[in-house]
DOVO-801644 format. One line per field, with one value per residue (C-alpha): x, y negated, z negated; residue in one letter; residue number from 1; chain. Coordinates in nm, 2 decimals, padded with zeros to 4 digits, always signed. Layout:
X = X  ...
Y = Y  ...
Z = Z  ...
kolvo = A  ...
fidren = NUM  ...
lumkol = A  ...
% end
This chain:
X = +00.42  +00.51  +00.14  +00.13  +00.40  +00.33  -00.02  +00.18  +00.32  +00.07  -00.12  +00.18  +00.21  -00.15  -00.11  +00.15  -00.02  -00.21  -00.60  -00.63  -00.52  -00.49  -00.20  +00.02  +00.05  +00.27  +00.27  +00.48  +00.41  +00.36  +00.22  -00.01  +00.05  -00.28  -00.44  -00.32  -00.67  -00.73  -00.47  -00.53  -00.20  +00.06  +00.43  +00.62  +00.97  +00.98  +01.38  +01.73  +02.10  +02.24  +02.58  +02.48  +02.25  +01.96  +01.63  +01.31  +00.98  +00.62  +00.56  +00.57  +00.59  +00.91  +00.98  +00.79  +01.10  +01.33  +01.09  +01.27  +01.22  +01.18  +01.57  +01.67  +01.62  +01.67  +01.37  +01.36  +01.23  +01.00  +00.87  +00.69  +00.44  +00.53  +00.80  +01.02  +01.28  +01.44  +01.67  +01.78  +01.75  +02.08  +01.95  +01.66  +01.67  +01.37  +01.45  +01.56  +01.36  +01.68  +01.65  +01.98  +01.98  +02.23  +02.26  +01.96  +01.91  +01.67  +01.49  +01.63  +01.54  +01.39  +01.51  +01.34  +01.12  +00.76  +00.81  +00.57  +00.76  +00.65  +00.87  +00.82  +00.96  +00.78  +00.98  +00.82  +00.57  +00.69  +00.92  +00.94  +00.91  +01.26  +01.32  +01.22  +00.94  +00.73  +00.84  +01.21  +01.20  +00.97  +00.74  +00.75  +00.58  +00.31  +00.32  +00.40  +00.21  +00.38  +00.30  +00.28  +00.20  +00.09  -00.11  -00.29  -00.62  -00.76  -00.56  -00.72  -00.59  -00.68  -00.48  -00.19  +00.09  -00.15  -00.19  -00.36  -00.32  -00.51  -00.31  -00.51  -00.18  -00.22  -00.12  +00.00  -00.05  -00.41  -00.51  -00.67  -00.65  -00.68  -00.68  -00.41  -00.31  +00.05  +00.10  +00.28  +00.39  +00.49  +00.32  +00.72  +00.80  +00.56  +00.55  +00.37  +00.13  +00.07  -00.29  -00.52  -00.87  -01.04  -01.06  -01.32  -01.34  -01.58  -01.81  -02.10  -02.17  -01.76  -01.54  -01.41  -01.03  -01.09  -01.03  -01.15  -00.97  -01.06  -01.09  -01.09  -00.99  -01.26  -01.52  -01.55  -01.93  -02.03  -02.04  -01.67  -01.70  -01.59  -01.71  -01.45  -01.55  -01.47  -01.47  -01.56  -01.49  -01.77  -01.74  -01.81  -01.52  -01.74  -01.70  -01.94  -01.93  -01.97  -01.88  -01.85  -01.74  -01.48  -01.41  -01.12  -00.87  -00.97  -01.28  -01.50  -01.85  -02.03  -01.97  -01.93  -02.25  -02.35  -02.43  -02.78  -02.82  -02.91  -02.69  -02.35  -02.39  -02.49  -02.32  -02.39  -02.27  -01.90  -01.86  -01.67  -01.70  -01.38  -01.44  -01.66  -01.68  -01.90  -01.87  -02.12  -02.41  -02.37  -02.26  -02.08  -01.96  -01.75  -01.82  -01.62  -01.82  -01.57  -01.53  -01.49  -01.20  -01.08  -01.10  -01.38  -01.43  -01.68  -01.65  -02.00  -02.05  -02.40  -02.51  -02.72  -02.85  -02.82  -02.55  -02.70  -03.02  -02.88  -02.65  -02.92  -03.24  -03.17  -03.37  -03.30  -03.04  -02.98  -02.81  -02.64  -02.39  -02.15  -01.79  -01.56  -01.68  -01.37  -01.43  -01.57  -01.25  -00.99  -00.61  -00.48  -00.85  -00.87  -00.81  -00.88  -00.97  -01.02  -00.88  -01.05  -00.99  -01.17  -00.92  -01.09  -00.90  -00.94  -01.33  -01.33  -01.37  -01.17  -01.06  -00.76  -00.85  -00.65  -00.66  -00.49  -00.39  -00.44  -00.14  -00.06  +00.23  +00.30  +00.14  +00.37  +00.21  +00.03  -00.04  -00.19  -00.16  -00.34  -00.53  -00.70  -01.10  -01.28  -01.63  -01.78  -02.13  -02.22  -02.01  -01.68  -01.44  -01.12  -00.77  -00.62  -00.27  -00.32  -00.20  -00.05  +00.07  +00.33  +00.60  +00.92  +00.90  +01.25  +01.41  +01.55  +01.82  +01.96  +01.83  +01.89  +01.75  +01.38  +01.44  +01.14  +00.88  +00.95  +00.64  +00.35  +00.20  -00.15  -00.40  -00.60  -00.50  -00.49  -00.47  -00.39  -00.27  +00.00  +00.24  +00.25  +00.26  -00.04  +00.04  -00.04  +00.00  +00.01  +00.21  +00.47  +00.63  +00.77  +00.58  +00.82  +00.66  +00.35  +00.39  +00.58  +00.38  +00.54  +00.43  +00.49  +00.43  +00.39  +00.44  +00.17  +00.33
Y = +04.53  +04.79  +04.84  +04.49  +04.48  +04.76  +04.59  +04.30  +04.49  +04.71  +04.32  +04.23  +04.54  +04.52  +04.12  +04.19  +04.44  +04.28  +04.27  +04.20  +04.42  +04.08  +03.99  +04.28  +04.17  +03.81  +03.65  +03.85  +03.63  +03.27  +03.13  +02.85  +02.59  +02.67  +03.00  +03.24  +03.35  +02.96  +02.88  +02.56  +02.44  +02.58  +02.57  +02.32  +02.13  +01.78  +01.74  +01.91  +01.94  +02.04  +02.06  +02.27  +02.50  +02.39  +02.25  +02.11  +02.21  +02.08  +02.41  +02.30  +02.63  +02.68  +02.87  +03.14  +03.22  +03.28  +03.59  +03.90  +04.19  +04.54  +04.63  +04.26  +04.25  +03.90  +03.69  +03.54  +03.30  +03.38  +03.26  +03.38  +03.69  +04.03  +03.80  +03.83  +03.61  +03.66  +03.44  +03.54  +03.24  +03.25  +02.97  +02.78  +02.42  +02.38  +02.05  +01.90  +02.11  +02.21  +02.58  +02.73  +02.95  +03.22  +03.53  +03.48  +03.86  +03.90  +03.63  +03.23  +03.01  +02.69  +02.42  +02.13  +01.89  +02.00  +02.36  +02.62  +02.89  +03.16  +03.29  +03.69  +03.96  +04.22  +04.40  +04.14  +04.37  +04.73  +05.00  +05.28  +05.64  +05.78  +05.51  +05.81  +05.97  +06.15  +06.51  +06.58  +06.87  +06.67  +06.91  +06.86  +07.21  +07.39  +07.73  +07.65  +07.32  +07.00  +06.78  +06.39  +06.25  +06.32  +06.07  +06.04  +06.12  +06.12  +06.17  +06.44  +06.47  +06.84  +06.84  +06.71  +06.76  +06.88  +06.61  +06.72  +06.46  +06.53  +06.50  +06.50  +06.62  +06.47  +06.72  +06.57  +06.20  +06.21  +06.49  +06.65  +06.63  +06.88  +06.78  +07.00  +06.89  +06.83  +06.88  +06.73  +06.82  +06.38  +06.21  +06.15  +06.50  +06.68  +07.00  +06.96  +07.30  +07.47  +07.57  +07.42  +07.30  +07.18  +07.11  +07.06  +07.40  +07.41  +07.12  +07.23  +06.87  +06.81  +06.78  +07.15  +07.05  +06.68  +06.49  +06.53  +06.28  +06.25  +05.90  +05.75  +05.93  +06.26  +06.17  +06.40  +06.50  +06.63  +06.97  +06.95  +06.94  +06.66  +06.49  +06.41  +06.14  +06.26  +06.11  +06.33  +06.28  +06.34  +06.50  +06.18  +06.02  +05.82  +05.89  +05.97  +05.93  +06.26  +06.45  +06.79  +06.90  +07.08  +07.27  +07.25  +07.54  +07.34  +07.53  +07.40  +07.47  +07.25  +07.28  +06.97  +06.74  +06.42  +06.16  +06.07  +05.67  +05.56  +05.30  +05.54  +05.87  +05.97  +05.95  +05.53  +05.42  +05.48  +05.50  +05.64  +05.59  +05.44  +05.52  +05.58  +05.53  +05.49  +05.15  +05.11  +05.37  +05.30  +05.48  +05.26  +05.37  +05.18  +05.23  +05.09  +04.95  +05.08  +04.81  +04.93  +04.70  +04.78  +04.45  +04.22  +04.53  +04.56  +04.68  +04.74  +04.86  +05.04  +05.10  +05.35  +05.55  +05.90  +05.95  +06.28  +06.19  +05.88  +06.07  +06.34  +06.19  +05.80  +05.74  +05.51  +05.29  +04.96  +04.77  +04.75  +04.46  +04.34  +04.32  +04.20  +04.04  +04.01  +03.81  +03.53  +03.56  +03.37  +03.46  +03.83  +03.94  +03.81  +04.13  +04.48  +04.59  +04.98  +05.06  +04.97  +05.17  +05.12  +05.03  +05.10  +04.89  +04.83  +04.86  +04.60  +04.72  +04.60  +04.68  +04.70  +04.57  +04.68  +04.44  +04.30  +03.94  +03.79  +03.62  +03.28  +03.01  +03.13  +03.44  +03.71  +04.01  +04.17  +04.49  +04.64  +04.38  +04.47  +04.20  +04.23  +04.19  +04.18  +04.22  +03.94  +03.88  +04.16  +03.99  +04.06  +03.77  +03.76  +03.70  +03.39  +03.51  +03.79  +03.96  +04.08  +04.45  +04.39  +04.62  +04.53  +04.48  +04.36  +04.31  +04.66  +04.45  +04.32  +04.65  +04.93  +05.19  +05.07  +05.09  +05.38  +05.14  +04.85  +04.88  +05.02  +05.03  +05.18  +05.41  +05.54  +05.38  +05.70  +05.52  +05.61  +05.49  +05.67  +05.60  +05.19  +05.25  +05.19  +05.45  +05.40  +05.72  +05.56  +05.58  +05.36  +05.40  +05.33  +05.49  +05.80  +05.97  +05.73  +05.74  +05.86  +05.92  +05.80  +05.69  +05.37  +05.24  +04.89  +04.83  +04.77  +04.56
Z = -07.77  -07.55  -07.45  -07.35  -07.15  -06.97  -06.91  -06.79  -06.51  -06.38  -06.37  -06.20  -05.94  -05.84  -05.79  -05.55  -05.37  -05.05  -05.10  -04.79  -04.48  -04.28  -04.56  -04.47  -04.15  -04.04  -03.73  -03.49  -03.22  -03.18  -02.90  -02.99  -03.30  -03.42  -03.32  -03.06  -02.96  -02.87  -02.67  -02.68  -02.81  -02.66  -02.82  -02.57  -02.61  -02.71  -02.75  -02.62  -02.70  -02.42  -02.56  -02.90  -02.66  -02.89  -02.87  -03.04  -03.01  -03.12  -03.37  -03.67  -03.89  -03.85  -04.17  -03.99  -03.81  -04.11  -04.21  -04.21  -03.98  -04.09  -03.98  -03.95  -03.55  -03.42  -03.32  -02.95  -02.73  -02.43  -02.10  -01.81  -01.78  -02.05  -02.17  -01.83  -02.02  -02.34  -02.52  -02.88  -03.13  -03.43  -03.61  -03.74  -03.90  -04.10  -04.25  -03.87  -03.62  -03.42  -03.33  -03.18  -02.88  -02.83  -02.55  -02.25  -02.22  -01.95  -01.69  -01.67  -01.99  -01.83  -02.11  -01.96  -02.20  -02.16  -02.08  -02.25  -02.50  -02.71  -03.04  -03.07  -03.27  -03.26  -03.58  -03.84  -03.92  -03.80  -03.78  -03.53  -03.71  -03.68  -03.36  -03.13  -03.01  -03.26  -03.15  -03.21  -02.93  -02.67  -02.46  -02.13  -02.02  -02.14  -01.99  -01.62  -01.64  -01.64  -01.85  -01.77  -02.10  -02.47  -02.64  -02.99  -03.02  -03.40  -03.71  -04.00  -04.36  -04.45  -04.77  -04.98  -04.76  -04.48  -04.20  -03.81  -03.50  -03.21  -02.93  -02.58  -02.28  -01.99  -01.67  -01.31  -01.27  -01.47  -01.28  -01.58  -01.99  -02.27  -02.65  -02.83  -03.17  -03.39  -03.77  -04.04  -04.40  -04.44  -04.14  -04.04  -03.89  -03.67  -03.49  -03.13  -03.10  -02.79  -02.88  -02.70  -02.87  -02.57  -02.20  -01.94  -01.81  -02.16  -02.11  -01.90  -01.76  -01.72  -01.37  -01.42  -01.35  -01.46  -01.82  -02.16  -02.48  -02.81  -02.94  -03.33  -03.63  -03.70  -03.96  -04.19  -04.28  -04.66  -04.52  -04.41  -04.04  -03.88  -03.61  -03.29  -03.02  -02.67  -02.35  -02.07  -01.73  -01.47  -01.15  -00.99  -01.17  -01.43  -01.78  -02.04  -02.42  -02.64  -02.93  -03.03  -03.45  -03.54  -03.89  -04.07  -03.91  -03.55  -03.44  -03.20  -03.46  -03.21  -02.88  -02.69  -02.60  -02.46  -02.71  -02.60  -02.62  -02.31  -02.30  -02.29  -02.14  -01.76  -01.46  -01.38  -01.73  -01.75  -02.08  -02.36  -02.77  -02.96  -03.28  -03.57  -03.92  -04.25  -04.44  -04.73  -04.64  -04.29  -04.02  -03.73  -03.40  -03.10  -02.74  -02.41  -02.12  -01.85  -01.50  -01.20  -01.14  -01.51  -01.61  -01.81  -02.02  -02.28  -02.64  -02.88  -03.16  -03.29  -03.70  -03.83  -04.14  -03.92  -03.71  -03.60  -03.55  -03.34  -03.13  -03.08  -03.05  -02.99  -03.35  -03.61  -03.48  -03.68  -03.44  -03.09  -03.04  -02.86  -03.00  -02.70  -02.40  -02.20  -01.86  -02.22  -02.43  -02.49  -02.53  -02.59  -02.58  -02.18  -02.00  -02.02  -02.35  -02.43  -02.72  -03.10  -03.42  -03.75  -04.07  -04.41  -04.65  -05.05  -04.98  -04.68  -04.30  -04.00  -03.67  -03.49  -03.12  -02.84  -02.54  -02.29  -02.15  -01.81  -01.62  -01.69  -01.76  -02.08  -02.19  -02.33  -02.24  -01.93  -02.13  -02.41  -02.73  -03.08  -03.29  -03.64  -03.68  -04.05  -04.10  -04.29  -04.34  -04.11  -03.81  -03.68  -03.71  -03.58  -03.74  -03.55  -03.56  -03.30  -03.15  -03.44  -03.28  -02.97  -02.79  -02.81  -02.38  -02.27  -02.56  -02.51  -02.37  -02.69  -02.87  -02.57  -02.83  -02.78  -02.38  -02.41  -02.60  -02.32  -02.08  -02.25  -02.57  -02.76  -02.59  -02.88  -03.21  -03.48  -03.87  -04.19  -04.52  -04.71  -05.00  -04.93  -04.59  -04.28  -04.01  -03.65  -03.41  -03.08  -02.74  -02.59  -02.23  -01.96  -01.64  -01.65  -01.79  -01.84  -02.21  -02.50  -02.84  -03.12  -03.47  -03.63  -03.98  -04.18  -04.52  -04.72  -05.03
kolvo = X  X  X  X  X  X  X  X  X  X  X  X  X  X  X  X  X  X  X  X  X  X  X  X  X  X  X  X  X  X  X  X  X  X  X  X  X  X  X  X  X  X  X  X  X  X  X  X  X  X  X  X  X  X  X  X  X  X  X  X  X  X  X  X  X  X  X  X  X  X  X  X  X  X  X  X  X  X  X  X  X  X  X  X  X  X  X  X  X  X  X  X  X  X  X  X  X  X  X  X  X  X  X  X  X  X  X  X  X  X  X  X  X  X  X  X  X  X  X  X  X  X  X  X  X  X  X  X  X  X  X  X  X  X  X  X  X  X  X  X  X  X  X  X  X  X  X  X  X  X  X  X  X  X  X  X  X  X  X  X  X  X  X  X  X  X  X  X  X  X  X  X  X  X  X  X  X  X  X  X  X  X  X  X  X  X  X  X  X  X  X  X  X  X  X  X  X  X  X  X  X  X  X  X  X  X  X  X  X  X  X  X  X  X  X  X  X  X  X  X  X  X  X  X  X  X  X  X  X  X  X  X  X  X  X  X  X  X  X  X  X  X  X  X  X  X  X  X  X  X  X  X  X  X  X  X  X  X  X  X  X  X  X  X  X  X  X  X  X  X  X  X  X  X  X  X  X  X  X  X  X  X  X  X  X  X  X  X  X  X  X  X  X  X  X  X  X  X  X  X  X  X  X  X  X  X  X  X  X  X  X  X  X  X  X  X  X  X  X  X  X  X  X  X  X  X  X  X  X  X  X  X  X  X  X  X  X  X  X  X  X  X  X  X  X  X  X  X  X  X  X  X  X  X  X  X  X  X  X  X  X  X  X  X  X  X  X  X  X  X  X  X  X  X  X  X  X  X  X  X  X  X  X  X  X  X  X  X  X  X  X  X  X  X  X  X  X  X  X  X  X  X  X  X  X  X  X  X  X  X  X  X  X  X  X  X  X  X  X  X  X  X  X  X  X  X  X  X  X  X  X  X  X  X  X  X  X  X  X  X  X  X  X  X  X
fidren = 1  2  3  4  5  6  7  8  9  10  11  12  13  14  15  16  17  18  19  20  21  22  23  24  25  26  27  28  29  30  31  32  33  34  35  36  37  38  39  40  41  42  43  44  45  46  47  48  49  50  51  52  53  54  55  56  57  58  59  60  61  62  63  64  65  66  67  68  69  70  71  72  73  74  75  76  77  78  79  80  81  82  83  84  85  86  87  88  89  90  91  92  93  94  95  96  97  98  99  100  101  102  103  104  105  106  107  108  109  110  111  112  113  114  115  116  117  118  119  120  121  122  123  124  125  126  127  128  129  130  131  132  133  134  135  136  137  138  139  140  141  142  143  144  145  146  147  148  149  150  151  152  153  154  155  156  157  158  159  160  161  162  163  164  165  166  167  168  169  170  171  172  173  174  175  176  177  178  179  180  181  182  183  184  185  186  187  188  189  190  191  192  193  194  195  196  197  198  199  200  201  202  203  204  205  206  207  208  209  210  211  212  213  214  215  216  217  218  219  220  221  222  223  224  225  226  227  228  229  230  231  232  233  234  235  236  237  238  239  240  241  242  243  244  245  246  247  248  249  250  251  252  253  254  255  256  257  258  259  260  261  262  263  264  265  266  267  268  269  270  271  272  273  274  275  276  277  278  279  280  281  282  283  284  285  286  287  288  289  290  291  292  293  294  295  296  297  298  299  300  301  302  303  304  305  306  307  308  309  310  311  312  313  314  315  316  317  318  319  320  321  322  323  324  325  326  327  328  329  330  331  332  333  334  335  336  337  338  339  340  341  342  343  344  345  346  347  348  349  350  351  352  353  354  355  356  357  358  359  360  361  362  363  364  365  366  367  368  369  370  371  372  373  374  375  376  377  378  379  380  381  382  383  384  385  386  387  388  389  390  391  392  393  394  395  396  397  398  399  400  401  402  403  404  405  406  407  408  409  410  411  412  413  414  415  416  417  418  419  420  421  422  423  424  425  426  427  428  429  430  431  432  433  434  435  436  437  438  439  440  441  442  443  444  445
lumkol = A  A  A  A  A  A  A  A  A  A  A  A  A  A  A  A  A  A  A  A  A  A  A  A  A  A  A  A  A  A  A  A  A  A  A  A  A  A  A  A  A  A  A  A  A  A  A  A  A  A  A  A  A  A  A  A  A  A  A  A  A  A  A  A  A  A  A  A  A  A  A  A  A  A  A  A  A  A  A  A  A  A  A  A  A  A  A  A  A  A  A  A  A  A  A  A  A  A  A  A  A  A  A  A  A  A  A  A  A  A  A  A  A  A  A  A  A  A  A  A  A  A  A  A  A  A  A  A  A  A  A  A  A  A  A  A  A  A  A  A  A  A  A  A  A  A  A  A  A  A  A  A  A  A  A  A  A  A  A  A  A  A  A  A  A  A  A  A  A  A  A  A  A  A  A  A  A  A  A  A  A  A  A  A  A  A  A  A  A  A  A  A  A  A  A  A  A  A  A  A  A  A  A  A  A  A  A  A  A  A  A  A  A  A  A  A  A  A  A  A  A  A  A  A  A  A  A  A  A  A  A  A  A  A  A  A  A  A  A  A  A  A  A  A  A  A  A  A  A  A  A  A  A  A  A  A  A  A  A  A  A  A  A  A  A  A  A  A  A  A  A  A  A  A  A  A  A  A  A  A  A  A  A  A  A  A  A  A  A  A  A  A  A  A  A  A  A  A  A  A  A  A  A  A  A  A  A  A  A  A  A  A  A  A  A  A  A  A  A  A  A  A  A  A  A  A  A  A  A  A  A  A  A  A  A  A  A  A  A  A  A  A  A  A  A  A  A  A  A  A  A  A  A  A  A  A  A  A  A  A  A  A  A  A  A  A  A  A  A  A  A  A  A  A  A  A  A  A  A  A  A  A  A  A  A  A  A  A  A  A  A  A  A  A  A  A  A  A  A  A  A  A  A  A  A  A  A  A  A  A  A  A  A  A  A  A  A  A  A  A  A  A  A  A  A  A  A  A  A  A  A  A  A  A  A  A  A  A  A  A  A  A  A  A  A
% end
């Protein structure tokens, strides 16, 4: 009996358990009644009580709205570009449709009949590591140099309780970048070390003072090395796309090179790789197509059987497509996109897609929004819902302990899995300094 039972609830643990990363995620954001990438129907009001400060609106999911943040924040209604105005809602009315408003905290809630809205909170599916920047002593020098900004740039697991992130420091107002790197026993606490890995003073075909990043998690090869993406800036101000490989104590064991596709090195492409990954036998790899104007960006991704003999040699590449068009895309996916990161999941691949909207009447967000991709079939299809990954913006008026996350949000996407939780190194800011690196982390069942 007892061997059945406990049957019964490992059955009954594992059936709770998402098997599907898109599961673990709700809809933070709701901007459209059928698909936010659409747009197609946007979330207007139909009806108003004046009196009862409420209203009605043509979404018709309300019970979407009584879903639980991860520290019970309050959801909100927005208007106008990066959600400018911010009303809190305190009730919803499944059964009549009446939503009541409480405080406006930023902007002027236009309440007329016909006027576009969005619902957001962006706590649904996160919570902020410690609700502070990753570092509890925040450099701000290293030596005499200033620094601007840290950002993530690859997270390594070397062990147990033995966790690395890459962290490239940005010096002056992007003047030039170094990658340097921060350790953790738990993911949660991290030390910031002043050892530097890398900078362009190293790269033969580099600006000497200019910018060097890491991008994607390191992938670790069978003899223990790991590769680490890099974009290098050029001394005409163009970026290339290379890699160099580093051993586990953080040793450069192949000095830094240009990854030679035609397609994303030299000094016309402005270019730089994403991330990289092996799914199935197969080695996959995401560059950005950078625009002059920043803009219309481009995001591809290449396959292969030989990741060395591709980046080497241009040789036995599978496939070269294109992932993200932006001047062809629809909602969050309109504006610039530069960020991407590859999500291994119960066998399945995804990726997390960092973009960014374009203005309009009733888009939330004219910065960096994440969305959810799963491969199917070979092709990359989109989760409807997103943007699924938003900064909390203005709400830092009802909340003013999130005041640092309200501008920016992303740059470099580092992911890992750990004790029922999906981690996400990333940086939030806002513009002084640029960015703040912080860590935050979504519960997986």
């Amino acid at each position: 009996m007892k061997k059945l039972l406990l049957l019964f609830y490992t059955f009954l643990c594992f059936s709770l358990q998402a098997q599907d990363l898109n599961d673990i995620f709700a809809n933070c954001l709701i901007s459209d009644t059928e698909s936010n990438i659409a747009r197609a129907n946007p979330i207007h009001i139909i009806e108003i009580d004046e009196e009862n400060n409420r209203i009605k609106t043509n979404y018709q999911h309300l019970q979407n709205l009584l879903v639980q943040a991860t520290e019970k924040q309050s959801w909100f209604i927005t208007q106008s570009e990066e959600a400018s105005t911010i009303v809190e809602i305190l009730k919803v009315d499944v059964e009549s449709g009446w939503i009541t408003l409480g405080e406006t905290y930023a902007g002027v809630f236009n309440m007329d009949e016909g006027e576009t809205l969005e619902f957001f909170n962006p706590f649904i599916n996160y919570t902020i590591i410690n609700n502070q920047p990753l570092f509890k002593d925040y450099p701000t020098y290293i030596k005499d140099d200033r620094i601007n900004y840290i950002q993530a740039g690859g997270i390594i697991k070397r062990g147990k309780n033995d966790y690395v992130l890459l962290t490239p420091v940005v010096f002056g107002a992007h003047a030039t970048r170094a990658i340097y790197y921060a350790t953790s026993s738990d993911l949660e606490n991290w030390s910031f070390q002043e050892h530097k890995i890398l900078d362009t003073s190293q790269i033969p075909f580099a600006k000497k003072t200019g910018n060097v990043f890491s991008t994607g998690n390191p992938l670790q090869l069978k003899n223990g090395n790991y590769i680490v993406l890099l974009g290098v800036e050029l001394p005409n101000g163009n970026y290339t796309s290379a890699y160099m490989m580093l051993n586990e104590k953080l040793e450069i064991v192949q000095a830094p090179q240009e990854i030679k596709i035609p397609e994303w090195y030299g000094e016309t492409q402005n270019s730089f790789p994403l991330a990289i990954t092996k799914h199935k036998g197969i080695f996959r790899v995401l560059f950005h197509r950078r625009s002059k104007r920043f803009i219309e960006s481009e995001v591809h991704e290449i396959t292969t059987k030989n990741i060395l003999k591709a980046f080497n040699q241009n040789k036995g590449i599978i496939s070269s497509k294109i992932i993200q068009k932006a001047k062809n895309e629809t909602g969050y996916i309109r504006g610039k996109a530069d960020d991407a990161s590859y999500i291994s999941y119960k066998s399945k691949l995804y990726i997390l897609l960092g973009s960014e909207e374009l203005p309009s009447e009733y888009l939330t967000s004219f910065n960096r929004e994440y969305g959810l991709l799963k491969l199917e079939n070979d092709e990359w299809i989109h989760d409807k819902r997103s943007p699924l990954i938003v900064n909390p913006m203005t709400i830092h008026n009802k909340y003013p302990a999130y005041e640092w996350t309200s501008d920016h949000l992303g740059g470099f996407i580092s992911p890992i899995f750990h004790e029922n939780y999906l981690y996400l190194f990333l940086t939030f800011g806002t513009d002084n300094p640029d960015y703040l690196l912080a860590g935050i982390k979504i519960k997986t069942n």
